[in-house]
N, C-alpha and C positions, 0 to 999 in steps of 0.2 A: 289655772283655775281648777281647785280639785270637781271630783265626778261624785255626787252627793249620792247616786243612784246605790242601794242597799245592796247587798250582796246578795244571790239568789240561791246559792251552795250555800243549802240551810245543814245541818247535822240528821241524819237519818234515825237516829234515835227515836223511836216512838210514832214515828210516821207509818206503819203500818206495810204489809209487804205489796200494796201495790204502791205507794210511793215510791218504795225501794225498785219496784221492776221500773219505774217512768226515768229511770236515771243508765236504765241498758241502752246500749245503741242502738240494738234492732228494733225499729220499727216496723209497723204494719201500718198498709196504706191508708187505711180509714181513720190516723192519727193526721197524714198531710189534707186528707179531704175534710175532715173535723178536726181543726185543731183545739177546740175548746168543747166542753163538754153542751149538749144540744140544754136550752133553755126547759127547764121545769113544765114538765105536759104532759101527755098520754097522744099518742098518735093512729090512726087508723092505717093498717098497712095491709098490701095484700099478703096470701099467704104466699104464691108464688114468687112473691120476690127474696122470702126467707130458708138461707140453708139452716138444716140443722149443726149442732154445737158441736164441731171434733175434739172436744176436749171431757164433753159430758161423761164423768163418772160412772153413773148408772148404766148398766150394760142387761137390764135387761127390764121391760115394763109388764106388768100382768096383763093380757089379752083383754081378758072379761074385767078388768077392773078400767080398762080403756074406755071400752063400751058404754060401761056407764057412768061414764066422766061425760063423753057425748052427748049422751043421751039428756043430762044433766045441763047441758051447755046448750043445745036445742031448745030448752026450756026456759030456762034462766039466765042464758049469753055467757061473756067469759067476765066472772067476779073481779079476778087479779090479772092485770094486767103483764103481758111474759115480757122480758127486758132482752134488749138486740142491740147489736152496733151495726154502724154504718157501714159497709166500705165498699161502696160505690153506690152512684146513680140506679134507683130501684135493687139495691142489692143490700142486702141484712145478713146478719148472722144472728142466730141465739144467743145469749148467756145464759138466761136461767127461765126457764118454764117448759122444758119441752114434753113434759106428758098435755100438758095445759093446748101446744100446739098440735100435737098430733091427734089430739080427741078433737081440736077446731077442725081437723081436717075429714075426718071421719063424719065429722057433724055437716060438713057441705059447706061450714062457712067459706066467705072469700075472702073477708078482712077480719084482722086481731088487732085489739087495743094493744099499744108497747111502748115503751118506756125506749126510749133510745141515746145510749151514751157512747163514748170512743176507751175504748180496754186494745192492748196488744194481744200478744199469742199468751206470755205468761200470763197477763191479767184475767183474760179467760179463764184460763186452768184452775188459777187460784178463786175465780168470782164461782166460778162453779163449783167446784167442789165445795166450799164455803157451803153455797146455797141449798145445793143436796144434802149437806150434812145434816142442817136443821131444819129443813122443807122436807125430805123426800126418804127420811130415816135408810140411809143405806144402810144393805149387810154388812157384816163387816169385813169381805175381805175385796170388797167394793171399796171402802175406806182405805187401808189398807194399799190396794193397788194405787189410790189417789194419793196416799201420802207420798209412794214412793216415786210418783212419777214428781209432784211438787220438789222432794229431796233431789232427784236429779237434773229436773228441768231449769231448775229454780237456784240451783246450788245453795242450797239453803242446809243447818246443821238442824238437827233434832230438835234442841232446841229451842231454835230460832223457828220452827214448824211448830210445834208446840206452842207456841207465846201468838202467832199468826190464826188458830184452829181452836186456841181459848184447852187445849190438852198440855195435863204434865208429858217431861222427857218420859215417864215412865208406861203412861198412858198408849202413848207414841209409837214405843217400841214394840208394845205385845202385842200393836198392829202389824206393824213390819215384820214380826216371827210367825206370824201364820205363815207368810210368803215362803216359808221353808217348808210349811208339812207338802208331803205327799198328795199329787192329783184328785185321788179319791178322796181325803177329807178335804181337800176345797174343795171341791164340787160340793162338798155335804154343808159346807158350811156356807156355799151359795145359797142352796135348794134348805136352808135353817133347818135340817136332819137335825143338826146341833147346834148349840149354842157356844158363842163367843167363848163361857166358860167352859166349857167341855174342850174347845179347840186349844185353849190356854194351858190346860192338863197335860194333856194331851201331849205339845210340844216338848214336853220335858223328859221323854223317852226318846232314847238316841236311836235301838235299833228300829229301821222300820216296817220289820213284819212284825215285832212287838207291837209298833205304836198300832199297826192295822189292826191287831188281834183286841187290843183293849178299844179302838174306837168303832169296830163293827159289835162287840157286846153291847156297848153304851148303845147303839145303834138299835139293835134287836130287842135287846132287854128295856129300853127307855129308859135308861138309868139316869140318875141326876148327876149335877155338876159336883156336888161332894163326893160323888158314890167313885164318880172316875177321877176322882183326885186320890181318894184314898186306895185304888187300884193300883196308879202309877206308883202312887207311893210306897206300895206294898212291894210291885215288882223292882221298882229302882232300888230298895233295902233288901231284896236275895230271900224274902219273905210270901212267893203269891199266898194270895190271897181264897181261902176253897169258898167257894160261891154256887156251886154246881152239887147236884145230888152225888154225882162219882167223884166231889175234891178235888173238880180239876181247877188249875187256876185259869185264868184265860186266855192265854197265849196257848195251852195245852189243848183246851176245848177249839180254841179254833182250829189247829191242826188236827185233831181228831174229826171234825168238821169235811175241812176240806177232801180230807180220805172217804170219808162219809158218802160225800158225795158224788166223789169219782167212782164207787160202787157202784152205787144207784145208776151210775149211767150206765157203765159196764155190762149190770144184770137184766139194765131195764124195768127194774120195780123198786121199792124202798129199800133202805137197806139200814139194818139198825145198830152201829159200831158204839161200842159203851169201853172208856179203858179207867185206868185210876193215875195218878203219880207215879207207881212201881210200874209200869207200865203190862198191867195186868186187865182182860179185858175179853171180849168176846162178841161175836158175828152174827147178826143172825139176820136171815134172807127170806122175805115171805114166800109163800107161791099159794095160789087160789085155784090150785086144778093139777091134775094128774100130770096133762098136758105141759103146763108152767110148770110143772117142778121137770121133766123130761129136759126142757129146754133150758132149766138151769145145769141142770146135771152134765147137758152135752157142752155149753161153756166151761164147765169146769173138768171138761174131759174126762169125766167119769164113766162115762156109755156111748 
């Protein structure tokens, strides 16, 4: 007698990547202690029984904007309920709300409204970053760090990330190239010194005390995203660009710059270094007292 029962290996085509992650092997415990997802509710939980999300994106929450999300919640309770899985007896984890829980905690509550369903490690990864993207407008090299860790946790291609995040491959990748500039422009591009576009520029200069020399202008100067495109553009074609009262281009200005300033420490007062392209140019040392100039003069060995 045949087995009328349907076949369960359905085609992964179109099922989305966490159907695709429910077909890994590895599971997490709170898949055997829930094996079905918990029935359509909102639950009251304490907060002590919830860790927060090791997978959450966001790596960093504004202080004062915490504050008064609190203070907000004191008044008014929590709007949206924050969403957790189970996995164990009094034991939750986050997936998505946790500024929403850490201002409940601040605020004195004991229990939060939550949503509670069963996700693995990757489903996590993936429900989170999801959620931050369109909830919690991350930076973008916040984004960025999330795709890649998606790309390798996940083994997933470009993409097949792209088609999961609702981004073209193309979209995708000018994420993944930030992860190459230099320490100091992430960080700038944590701290939105700059913008996505400026960093995007930016990238397309190889050496990088050049790239630094053109992304501390834009920095200084508040230039716009065209302004340091047409910059990079000008230095990648053997053309800089004279932008400066003495036609320096910018790479020039910052080394003159840096001399600059290693004077001023030297003399211990300001110090005013001007040169041009021919590399033509000229020194000049304030002093406010007879005294000050004495004591420049004995630095420079002259008395």
């Amino acid at each position: 007698m045949s087995d009328n029962k349907p076949n369960r290996k359905k085609s992964a085509l179109g099922r989305g990547l966490g159907a695709l992650l429910e077909d890994s092997p590895a599971k997490h415990k709170s898949e055997e202690i829930l094996p079905e997802v918990v029935k359509t509710g909102i639950f009251e939980i304490p907060l002590e029984e919830i860790q927060v999300n090791p997978f959450q994106p966001r790596t960093y929450f504004d202080k004062e904007a915490l504050s008064e999300l609190a203070e907000s919640i004191k008044v008014q309770g929590i709007i949206q309920p924050i969403t957790v899985r189970k996995l164990d007896t009094k034991e939750y984890q986050l997936i998505s709300g946790e500024r929403r829980f850490q201002a409940s905690k601040l605020a004195g509550l004991a229990q939060i409204p939550a949503y509670v369903r069963t996700a693995n490690d990757q489903q996590m990864l993936e429900m989170a970053l999801i959620e931050n993207i369109q909830r919690e407008n991350l930076n973008a090299l916040e984004i960025a760090h999330s795709y890649q860790r998606l790309l390798a946790e996940c083994d997933l291609k470009q993409e097949q990330l792209g088609d999961r995040v609702g981004k073209n491959r193309t979209t995708v990748n000018n994420y993944l190239r930030l992860l190459k500039l230099p320490p100091t422009i992430q960080a700038a591009i944590r701290d939105q010194q700059i913008s996505m576009g400026h960093a995007r520029a930016l990238i397309n200069i190889e050496d990088v005390d050049k790239q630094l020399a053109i992304f501390k202008k834009a920095v200084d100067e508040e230039l716009s995203v065209r302004k340091v495109e047409a910059l990079v553009k000008a230095l990648n074609e053997g053309k800089p660009e004279k932008t400066t009262e003495q036609g320096l281009d910018p790479v020039k200005k910052y080394e003159i710059s840096k001399i600059q300033q290693r004077l001023a420490s030297h003399f211990g007062t300001k110090v005013s270094l001007k040169a041009n392209n021919k590399n033509k140019g000229e020194i000049k040392i304030p002093f406010t007292s007879t005294s000050d100039l004495n004591r420049i003069l004995e630095i420079l060995e002259i008395i």
